[in-house]
C-alpha positions in Angstrom: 81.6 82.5 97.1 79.9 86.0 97.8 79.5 87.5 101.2 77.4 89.5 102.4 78.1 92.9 103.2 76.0 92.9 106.5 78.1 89.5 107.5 81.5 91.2 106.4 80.5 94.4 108.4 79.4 92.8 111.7 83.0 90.6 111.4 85.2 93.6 111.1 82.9 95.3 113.8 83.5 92.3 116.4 86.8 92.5 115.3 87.6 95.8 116.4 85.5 95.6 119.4 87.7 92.8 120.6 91.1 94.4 119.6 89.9 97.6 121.6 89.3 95.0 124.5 92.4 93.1 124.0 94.2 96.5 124.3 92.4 97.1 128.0 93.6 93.8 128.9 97.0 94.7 127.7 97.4 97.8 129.5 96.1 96.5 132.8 98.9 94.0 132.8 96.8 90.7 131.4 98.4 88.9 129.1 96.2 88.2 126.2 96.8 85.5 123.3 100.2 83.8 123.4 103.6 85.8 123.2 106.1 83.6 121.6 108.7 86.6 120.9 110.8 86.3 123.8 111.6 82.0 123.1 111.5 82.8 120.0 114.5 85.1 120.2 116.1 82.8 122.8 116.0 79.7 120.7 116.9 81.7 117.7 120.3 82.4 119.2 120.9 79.3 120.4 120.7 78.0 117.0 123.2 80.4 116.0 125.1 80.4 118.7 127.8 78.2 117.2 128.4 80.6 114.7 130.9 84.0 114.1 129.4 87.3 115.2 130.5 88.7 111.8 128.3 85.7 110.2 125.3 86.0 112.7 124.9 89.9 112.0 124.9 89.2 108.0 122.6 86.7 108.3 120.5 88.4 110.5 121.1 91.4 107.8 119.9 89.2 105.0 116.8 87.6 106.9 115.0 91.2 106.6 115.8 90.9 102.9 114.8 87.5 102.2 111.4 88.7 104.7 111.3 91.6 101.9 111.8 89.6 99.0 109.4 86.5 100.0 106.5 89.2 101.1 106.8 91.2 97.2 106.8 87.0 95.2 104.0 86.2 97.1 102.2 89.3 96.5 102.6 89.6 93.2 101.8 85.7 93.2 98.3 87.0 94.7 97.9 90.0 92.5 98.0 87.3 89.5 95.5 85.2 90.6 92.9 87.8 92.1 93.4 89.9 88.7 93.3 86.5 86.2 90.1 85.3 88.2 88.5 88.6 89.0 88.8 88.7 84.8 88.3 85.4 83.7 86.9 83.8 85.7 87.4 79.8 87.7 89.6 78.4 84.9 91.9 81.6 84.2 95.1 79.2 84.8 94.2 77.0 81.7 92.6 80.0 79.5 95.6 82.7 80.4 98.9 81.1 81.1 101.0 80.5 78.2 101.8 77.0 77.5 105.3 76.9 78.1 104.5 78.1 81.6 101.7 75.5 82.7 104.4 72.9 81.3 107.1 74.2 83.5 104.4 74.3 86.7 103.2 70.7 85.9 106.9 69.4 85.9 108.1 71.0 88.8 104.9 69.9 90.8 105.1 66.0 89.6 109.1 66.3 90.7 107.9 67.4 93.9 105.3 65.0 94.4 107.6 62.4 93.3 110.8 63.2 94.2 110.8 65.3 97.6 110.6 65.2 101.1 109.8 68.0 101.1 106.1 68.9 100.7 105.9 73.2 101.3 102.9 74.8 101.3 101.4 75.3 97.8 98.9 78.1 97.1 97.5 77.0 93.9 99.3 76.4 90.9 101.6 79.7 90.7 103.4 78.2 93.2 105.2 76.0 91.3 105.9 79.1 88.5 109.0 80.3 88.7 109.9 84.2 89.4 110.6 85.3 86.3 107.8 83.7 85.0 104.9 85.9 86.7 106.6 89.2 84.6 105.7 86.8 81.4 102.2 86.3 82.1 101.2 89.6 83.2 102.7 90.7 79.7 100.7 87.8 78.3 97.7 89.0 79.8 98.6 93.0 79.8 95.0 93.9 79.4 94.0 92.6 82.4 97.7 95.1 84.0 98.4 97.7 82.3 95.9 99.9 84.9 98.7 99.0 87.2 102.0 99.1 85.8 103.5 102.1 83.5 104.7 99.8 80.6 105.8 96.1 79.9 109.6 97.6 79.5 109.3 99.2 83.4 107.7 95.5 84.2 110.3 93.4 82.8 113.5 95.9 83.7 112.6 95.6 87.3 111.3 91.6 87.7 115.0 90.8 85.9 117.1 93.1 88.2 114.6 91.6 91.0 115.6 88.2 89.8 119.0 88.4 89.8 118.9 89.6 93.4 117.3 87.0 94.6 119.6 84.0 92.9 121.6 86.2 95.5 119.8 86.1 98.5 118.8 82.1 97.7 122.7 81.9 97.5 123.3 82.9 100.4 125.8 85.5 99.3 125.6 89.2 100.5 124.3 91.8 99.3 126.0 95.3 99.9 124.4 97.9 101.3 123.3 99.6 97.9 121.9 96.4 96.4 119.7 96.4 99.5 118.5 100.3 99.2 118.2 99.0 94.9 115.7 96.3 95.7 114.0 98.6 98.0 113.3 100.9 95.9 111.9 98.7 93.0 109.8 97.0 95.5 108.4 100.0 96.9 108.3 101.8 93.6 106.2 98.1 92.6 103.7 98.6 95.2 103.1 102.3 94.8 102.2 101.2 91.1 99.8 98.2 92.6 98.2 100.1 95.4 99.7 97.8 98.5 
């Protein structure tokens, strides 16, 4: 799909135009759009109400890294899939991803299909690749990275010390306070490297 860059510049113009509107709204005490953060909060400590302060402030501790974690997979989930396509066009997943890989997707998809309640929102076929996965098929495909990333040793150092962190954080166990400043800093060091 191409768009226009007329179309794509009268968009972002309306956009701002209404944001600068929305903001004189704002200020003169009209509420504009829907503001769910205050019942949000409310029924969020409800729900934990039941629970130990102690338990409540680490979970509440380990939500922002969870928020961290789940923003950097997704993006790098994205970065994939604009770089395979951008590269190779419609069919990139069957021309680019190893084998082993587009096995591992296919099985975990059927046993979702087949064996879940659980449905999630999928966003193509790397959704069903597993972490360590992605660090495999951007060395597979390093042509199409190495403008971003220093080397494939920098690439795979960081995705398994990533990895192991997040078994963590999927574990529920906590992290102490140097793990968290760790996978900060190969998360922002990532998206230095990528541009975000």
């Amino acid at each position: 799909m191409r768009i226009d860059r007329k179309d794509l510049r009268d968009w972002m113009f309306r956009g701002l135009l209404f944001e600068a509107d929305a903001e004189r709204f704002r200020a003169a005490g009209i509420r504009v759009g829907a503001d769910d953060r205050e019942s949000e909060r409310s029924l969020f400590e409800e729900t934990l109400d039941p629970f130990s302060i102690d338990l409540r402030n680490e979970a509440l501790q380990m939500a922002r890294l969870y928020a961290l974690v789940y923003c950097f997979e997704n993006s790098v989930r994205a970065l994939i899939d604009e770089r395979l396509h951008e590269h190779h066009g419609v069919d990139w997943w069957n021309k680019k991803i190893p084998t082993k890989i587009k096995d591992h997707a296919a099985a975990r998809r059927k046993d979702v299909r087949e064996n879940s309640w659980l449905e999630g929102q999928s966003r193509g076929p790397l959704s069903f690749v597993e972490f360590g996965h992605l660090s495999d098929i951007m060395v597979a495909n390093w042509d199409d990275f190495r403008d971003l990333i220093p080397t494939q040793h920098w690439l795979k150092q960081r995705f398994e010390e990533l990895e192991k962190a997040r078994h963590f954080i999927a574990h529920h166990r906590f992290l102490l306070p140097g793990e968290f400043q760790r996978i900060e800093m190969y998360i922002n060091d990532w998206n230095r490297m990528v541009g975000l």
